[in-house]
Structure formats: C-alpha cells, structure tokens
One Martini backbone bead per residue (centre of mass of N, CA, C, O) as a GRO file, in nm:
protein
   91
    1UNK     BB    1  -0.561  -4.965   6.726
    2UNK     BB    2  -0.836  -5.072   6.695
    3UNK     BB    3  -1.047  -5.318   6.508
    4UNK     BB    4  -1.329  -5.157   6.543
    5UNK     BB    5  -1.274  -4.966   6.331
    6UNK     BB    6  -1.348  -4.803   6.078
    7UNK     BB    7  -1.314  -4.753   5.766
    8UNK     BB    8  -1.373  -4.427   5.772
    9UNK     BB    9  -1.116  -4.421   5.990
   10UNK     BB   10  -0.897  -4.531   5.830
   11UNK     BB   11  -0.908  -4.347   5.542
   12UNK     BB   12  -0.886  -4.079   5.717
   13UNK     BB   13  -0.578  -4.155   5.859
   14UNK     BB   14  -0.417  -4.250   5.630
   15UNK     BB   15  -0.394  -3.994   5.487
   16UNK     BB   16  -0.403  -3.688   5.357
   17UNK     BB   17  -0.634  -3.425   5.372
   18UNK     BB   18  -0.630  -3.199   5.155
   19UNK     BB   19  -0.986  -3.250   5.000
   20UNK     BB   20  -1.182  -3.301   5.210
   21UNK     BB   21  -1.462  -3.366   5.284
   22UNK     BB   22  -1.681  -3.397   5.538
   23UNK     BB   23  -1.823  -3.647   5.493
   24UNK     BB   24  -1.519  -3.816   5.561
   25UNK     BB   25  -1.582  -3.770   5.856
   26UNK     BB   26  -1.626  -3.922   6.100
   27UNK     BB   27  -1.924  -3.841   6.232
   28UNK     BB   28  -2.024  -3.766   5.892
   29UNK     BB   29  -2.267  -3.634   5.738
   30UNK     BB   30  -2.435  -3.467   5.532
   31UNK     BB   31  -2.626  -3.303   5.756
   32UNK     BB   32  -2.358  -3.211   5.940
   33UNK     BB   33  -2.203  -3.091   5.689
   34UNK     BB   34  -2.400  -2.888   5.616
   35UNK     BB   35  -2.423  -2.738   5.919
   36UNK     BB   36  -2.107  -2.644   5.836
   37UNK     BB   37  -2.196  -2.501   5.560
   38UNK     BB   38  -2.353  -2.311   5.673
   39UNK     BB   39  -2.076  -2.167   5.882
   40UNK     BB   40  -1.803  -2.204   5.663
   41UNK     BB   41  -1.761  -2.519   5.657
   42UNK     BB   42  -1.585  -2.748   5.388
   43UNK     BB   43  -1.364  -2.868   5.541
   44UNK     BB   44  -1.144  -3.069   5.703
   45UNK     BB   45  -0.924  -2.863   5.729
   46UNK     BB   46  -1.104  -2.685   5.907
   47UNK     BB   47  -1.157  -2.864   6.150
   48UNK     BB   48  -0.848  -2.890   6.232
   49UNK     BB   49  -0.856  -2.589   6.253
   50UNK     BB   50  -1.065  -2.616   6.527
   51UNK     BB   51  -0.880  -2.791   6.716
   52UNK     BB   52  -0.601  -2.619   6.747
   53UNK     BB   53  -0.760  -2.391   6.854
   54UNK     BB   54  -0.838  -2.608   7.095
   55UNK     BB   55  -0.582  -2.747   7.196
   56UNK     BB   56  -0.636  -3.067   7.146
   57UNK     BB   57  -0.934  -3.060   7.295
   58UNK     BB   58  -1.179  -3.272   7.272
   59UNK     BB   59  -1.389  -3.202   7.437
   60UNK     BB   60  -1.423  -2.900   7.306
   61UNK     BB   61  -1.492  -3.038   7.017
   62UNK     BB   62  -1.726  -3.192   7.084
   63UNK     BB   63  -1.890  -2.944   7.152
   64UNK     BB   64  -1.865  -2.763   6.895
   65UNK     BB   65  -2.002  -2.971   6.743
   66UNK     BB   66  -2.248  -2.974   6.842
   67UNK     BB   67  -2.327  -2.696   6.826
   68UNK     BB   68  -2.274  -2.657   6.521
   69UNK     BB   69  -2.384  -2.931   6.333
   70UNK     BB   70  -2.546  -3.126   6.601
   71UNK     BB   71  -2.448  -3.350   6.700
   72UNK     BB   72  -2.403  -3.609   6.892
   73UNK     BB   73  -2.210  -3.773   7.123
   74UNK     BB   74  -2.096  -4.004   6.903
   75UNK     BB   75  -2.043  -3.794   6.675
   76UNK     BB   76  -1.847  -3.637   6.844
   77UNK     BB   77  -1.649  -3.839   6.896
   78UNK     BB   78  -1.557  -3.963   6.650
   79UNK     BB   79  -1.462  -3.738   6.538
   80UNK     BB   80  -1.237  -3.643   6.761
   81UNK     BB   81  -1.097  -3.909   6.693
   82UNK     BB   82  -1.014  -3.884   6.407
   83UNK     BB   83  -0.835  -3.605   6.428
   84UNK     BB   84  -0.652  -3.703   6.669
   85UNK     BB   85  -0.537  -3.923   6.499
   86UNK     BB   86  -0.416  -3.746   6.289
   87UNK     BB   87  -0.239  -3.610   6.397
   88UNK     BB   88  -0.068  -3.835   6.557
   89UNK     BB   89   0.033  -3.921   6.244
   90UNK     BB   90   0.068  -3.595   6.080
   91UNK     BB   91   0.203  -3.406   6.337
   0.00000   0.00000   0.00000
C-alpha cells in the first residue's frame, strides 16, 4: 500500500467493517452518503456487497458510484479503490 494512502483509507481497510457509516468510506462525504441514502443504501457493507454484486470489478462499481452518489470521477476511484483494498485484506 503506497504511503501517500489517507488515513481515512487506512482506518477503513484496517478492521472489520460491522456497522460502519456510509460517509466513513474513503472518497464519501456526507452529501455523497446522503444521496446513497436517499436510494436506501445505509451502510458500507451494503457498497461491499453491491462490488461483489458487480463481479469485484472497479470500473463498474466507479460507474455504479458516478451514476448512485453523483461522486465525481476522483471520489468514485478512491471509493472502489478503499472496497477493493478491504476485499483483498478481509475476504
């Protein structure tokens, strides 16, 4: 994992996600979390299980995110890039 990695992207890979918030997901603000609850996803393992829904596959689940969220193309790459991260470490 590079160094340059944030400390929320750190926090989140590092421990089981159990109930953790939308808006503790790397590349997810409050407004992005919002408007994931606003189509009644609530938690981060509910993004998890909507990457392994897409075959764990980045590009799709950054698309997934652009078109769900509204993120921008930086924050829907850290977003599945924390996922990914969090796979390869716990599953």
């Amino acid at each position: 994992m590079s160094s340059t990695t944030s400390q929320k992207f750190r926090d989140f890979t590092s421990e089981p996600l159990k109930d953790k918030e939308l808006n503790e997901v790397p590349g997810l603000g409050s407004k992005l979390a919002s408007n994931l609850e606003q189509s009644g996803i609530t938690k981060a393992y509910e993004l998890l299980g909507i990457y392994l829904t897409l075959l764990k596959n980045k590009e799709y689940f950054e698309l997934w995110i652009r078109d769900n969220a509204g993120a921008n193309r930086h924050q829907a790459k850290q977003c599945a890039e924390s996922i990914d991260a969090f796979c390869s470490q716990f599953l």
